[in-house]
N, C-alpha and C positions, 0 to 999 in steps of 0.2 A: 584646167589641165590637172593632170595629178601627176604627183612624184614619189618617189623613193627617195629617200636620203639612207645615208652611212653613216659611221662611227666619228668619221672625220668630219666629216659637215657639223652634224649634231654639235660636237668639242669646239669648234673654230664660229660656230654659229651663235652659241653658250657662254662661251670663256671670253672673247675678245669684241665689246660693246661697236666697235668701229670698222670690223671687218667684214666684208664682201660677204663672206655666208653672211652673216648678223642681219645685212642691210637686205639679201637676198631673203632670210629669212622671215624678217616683217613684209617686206613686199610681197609673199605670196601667203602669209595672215592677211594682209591688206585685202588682196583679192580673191581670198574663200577660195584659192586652192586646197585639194586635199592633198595631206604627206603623210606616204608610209613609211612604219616602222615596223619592228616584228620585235619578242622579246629578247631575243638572241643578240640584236644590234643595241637596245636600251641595257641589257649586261654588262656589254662589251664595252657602253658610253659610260657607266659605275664604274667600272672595271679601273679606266682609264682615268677618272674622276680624283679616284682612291691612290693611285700608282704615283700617277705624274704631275697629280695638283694639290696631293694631302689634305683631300677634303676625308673629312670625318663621317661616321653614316647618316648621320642626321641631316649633315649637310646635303650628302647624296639624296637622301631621300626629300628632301626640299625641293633640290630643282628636279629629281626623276617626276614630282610631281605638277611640276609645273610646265617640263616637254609631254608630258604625257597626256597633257589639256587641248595640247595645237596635234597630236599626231594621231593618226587611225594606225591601232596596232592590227597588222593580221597576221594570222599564222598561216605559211604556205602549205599546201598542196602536195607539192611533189619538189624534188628534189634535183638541182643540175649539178655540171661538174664541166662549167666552162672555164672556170679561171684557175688553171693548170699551174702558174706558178708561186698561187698561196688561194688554198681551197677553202679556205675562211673566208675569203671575200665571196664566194658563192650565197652566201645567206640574202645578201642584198640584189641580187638578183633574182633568187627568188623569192623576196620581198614583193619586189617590182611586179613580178609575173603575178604573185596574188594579188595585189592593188589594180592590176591594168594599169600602171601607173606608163606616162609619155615620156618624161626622163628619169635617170638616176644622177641626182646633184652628190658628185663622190671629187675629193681628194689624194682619192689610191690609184695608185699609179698603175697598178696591176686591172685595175677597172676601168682608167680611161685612156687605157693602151687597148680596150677591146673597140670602145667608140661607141658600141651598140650592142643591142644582141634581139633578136625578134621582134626587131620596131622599135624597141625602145632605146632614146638615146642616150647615153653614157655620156656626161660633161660635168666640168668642175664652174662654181658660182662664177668666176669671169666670162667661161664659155658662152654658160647663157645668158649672162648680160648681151653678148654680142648677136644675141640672134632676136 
């Protein structure tokens, strides 16, 4: 299968050794899943790195190195304007549409208030646990 991941996955995947993305996230290293990212969203995961966890750049640049080992960046195509009420989350969808990817693993609310969008499903790491 392949997926997309967010900003918020990435951070809660990263930062917190014990949490649901974390475990989500060795599990599909484990099974040679591919996961996109695009550069937009690894900015956004610096961004947030620097802001709200005072990491340093060197720091940043350590673990940007080290997500950057497990994820296929691509750069999208073409452009949507599905998520009307905060159009930064748009990036990640078309993420997804460039990857082919099956789902988008997100923690934005604004994303898995859509559930889906051309096949592919929008769910947060408990979701798919459940499925």
């Amino acid at each position: 299968m392949k997926f997309a991941v967010d900003t918020n996955f990435l951070i809660s995947a990263t930062q917190w050794d014990y949490s649901l993305a974390n475990k989500l996230l060795e599990k599909l290293l484990r099974e040679n899943h591919e996961i996109f990212a695009t550069e937009e969203i690894i900015e956004e995961f610096e961004e947030i790195l620097e802001r709200d966890f005072n990491y340093n750049k060197e720091e940043i640049s350590k673990l940007r190195e080290k997500v950057v080992q497990f994820l296929t960046l691509v750069i999208p195509s073409k452009k949507v304007d599905v998520v009307k009420e905060d159009s930064d989350d748009n990036k990640v969808i078309e993420c997804a549409i460039e990857g082919k990817a099956d789902y988008i693993i997100s923690y934005d609310t604004h994303l898995l208030k859509l559930g889906g969008y051309q096949g592919i499903k929008i769910v947060s790491p408990e979701e798919f646990f459940m499925f």
